[in-house]
C-alpha positions as CSV (number, residue, x, y, z in Angstrom):
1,X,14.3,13.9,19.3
2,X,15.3,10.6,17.6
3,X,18.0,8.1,18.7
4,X,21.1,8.1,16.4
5,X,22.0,5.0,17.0
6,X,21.4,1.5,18.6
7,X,24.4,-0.2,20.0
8,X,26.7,1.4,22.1
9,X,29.9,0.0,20.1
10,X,31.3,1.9,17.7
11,X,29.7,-0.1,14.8
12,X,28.4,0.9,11.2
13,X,24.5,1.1,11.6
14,X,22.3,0.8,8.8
15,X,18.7,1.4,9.5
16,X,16.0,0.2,6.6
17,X,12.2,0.9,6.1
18,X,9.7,0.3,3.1
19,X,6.9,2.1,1.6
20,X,3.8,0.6,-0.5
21,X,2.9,-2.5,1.5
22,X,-0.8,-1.4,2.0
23,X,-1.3,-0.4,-2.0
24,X,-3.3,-2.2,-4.5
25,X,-0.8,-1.2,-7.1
26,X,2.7,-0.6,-8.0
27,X,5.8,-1.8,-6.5
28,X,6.8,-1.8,-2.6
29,X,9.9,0.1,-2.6
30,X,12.7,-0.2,0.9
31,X,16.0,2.0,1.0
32,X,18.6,1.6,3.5
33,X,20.6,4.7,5.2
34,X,24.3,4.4,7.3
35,X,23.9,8.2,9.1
36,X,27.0,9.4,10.8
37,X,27.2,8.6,14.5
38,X,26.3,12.0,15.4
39,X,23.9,12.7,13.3
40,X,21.4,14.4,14.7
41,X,18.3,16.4,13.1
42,X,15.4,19.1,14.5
43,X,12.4,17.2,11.6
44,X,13.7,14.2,10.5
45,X,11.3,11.4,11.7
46,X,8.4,9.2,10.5
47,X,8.0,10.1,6.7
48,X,4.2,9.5,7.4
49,X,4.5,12.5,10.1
50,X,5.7,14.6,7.8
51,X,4.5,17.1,4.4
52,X,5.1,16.3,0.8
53,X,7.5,19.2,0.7
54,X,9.4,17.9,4.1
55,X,10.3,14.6,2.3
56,X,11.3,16.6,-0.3
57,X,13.4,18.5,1.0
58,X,14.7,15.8,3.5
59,X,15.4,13.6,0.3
60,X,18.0,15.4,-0.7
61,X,20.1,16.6,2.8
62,X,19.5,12.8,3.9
63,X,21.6,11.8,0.4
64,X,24.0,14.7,1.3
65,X,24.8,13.7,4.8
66,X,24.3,9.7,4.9
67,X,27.6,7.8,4.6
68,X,25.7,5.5,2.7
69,X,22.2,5.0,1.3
70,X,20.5,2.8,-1.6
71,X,16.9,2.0,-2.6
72,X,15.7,-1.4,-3.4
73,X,12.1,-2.9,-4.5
74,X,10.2,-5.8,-5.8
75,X,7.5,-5.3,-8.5
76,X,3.7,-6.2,-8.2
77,X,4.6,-8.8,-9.8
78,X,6.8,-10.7,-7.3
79,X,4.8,-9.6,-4.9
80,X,1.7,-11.4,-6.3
81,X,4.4,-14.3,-6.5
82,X,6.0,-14.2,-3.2
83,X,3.1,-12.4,-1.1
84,X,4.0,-9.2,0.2
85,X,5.6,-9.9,3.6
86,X,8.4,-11.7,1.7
87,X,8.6,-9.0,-0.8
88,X,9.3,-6.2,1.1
89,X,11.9,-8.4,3.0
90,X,13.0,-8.9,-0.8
91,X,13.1,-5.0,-1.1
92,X,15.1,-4.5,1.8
93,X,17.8,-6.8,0.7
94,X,18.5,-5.9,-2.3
95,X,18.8,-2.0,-1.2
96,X,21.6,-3.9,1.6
97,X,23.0,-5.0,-1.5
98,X,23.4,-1.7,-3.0
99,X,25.0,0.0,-0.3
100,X,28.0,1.1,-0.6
101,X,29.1,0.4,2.7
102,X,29.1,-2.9,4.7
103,X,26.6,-2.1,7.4
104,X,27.9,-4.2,10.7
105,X,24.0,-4.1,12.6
106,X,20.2,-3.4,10.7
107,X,17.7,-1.4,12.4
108,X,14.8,-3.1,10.9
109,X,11.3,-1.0,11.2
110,X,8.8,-3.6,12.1
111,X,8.7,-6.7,14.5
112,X,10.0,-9.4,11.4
113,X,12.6,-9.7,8.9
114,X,14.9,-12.4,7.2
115,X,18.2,-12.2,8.4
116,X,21.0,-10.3,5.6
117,X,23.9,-12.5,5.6
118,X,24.8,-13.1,8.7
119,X,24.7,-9.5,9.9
120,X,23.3,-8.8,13.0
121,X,20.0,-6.8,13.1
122,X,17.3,-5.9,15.4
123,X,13.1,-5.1,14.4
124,X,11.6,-2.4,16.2
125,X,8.2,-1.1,16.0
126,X,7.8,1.9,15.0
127,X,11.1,2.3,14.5
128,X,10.9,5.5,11.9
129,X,10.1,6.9,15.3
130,X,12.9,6.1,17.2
131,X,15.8,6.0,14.8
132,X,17.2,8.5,13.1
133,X,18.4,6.1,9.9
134,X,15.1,4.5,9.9
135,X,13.9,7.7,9.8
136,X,15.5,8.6,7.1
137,X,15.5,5.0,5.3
138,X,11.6,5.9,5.6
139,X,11.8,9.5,3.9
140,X,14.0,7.7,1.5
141,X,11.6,4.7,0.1
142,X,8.6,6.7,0.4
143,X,9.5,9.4,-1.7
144,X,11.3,7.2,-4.4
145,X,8.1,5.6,-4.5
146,X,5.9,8.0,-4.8
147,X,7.7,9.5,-7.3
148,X,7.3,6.5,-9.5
149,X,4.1,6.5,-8.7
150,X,3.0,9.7,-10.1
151,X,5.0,9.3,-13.4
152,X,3.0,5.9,-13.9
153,X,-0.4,8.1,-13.7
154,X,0.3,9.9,-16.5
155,X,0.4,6.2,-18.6
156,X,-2.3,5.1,-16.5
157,X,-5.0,8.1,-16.0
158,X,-8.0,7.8,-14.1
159,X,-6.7,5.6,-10.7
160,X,-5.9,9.0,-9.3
161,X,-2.6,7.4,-8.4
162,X,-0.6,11.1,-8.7
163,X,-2.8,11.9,-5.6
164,X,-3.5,8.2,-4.2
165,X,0.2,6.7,-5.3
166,X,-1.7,3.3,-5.6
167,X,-3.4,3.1,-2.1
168,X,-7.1,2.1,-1.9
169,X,-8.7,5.5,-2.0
170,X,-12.6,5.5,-3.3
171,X,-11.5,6.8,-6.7
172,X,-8.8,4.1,-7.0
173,X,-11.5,1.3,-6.4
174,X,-14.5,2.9,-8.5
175,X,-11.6,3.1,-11.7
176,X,-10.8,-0.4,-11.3
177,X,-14.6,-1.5,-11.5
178,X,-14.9,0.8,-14.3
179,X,-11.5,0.6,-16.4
180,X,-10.0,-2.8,-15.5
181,X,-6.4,-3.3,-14.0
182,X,-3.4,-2.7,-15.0
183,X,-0.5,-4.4,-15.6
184,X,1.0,-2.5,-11.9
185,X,-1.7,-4.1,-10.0
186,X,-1.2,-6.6,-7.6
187,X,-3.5,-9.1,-8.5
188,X,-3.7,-11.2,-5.3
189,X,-5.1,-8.4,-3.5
190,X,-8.6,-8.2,-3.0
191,X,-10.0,-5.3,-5.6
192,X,-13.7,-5.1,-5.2
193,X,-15.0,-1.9,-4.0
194,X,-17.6,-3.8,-1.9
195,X,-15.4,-6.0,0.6
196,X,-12.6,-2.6,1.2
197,X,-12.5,-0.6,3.6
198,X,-12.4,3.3,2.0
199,X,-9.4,5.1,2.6
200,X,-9.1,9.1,1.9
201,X,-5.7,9.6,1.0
């Protein structure tokens, strides 16, 4: 089972995760998550360990039960502008922004992050699968995204993103060879269906 928290001082704890890096479309999309200190949960972990219908389902008891949570992103756009390491830090601060509650120490999935403020915070790898609030911050920006994700297919058929949600599947790579890009795609990633590696998603 999953850690609940960090520190052993009664602070506020806000773990944070993002979703999207890898895609060659569409936003990359972090939430943030202050769980009670107790909290404690028999599924909860890694969103990428889980079903579609898990992260459903732990969507909405995650919002229930957190004393605070928010969703941030930055656009293909920025990203292309930015690169994406300094957008998803980007994405991560401004769901810290959001928050309804002053977290006190960040759980930050990963080994790098721009410090918040001047609030203390800690990167661990693989943190989604230590930390309950990462955990949860993971279940939270992966489902938000993918969400968007699959209303944008229905303006942009043929990318196969309500299956994909923008990743570099086969069918994702042959459409952009055939149809073109879109104005989601991140245009300073490398589209040709030659020089990437196939992913079935």
């Amino acid at each position: 089972m999953l850690k609940a928290y960090f520190s052993r001082k009664v602070v506020v704890e806000a773990g944070c995760d993002e979703a999207g890096r890898g895609c060659l479309a569409g936003p990359v999309v972090a939430a943030a998550v202050i769980l009670p200190r107790r909290f404690k949960h028999k599924v909860l972990t890694d969103s990428k360990q889980l079903k579609k219908s898990q992260r459903d389902e732990l969507k909405e008891e995650i919002k229930a039960k957190a004393l605070a949570w928010a969703v941030g992103m930055a656009d293909n756009d920025e990203i292309d502008r930015v690169n994406i390491l300094n957008a998803s830090f980007l994405a991560m601060h401004r769901a810290l922004d959001k928050l309804q509650q002053s977290p006190e120490l960040l759980l930050i999935d990963g080994n790098r992050f721009r410090p918040y403020k001047s609030i203390e915070h800690h990167c661990i790898i693989q943190g989604d699968g230590h930390y309950f609030s990462i955990a949860a911050a993971s279940v939270l920006a992966k489902t938000y995204r993918d969400d968007l994700m699959i209303k944008l297919a229905q303006l942009y058929p043929g990318y196969g993103w309500e299956t994909n949600v923008g990743y570099g599947t086969k069918k994702h790579r042959l459409a952009i060879k055939k149809i073109g890009l879109t104005p989601f795609h991140r245009k300073s990633f490398n589209m040709a269906c030659n020089q990437l590696e196939l992913f079935d998603y």
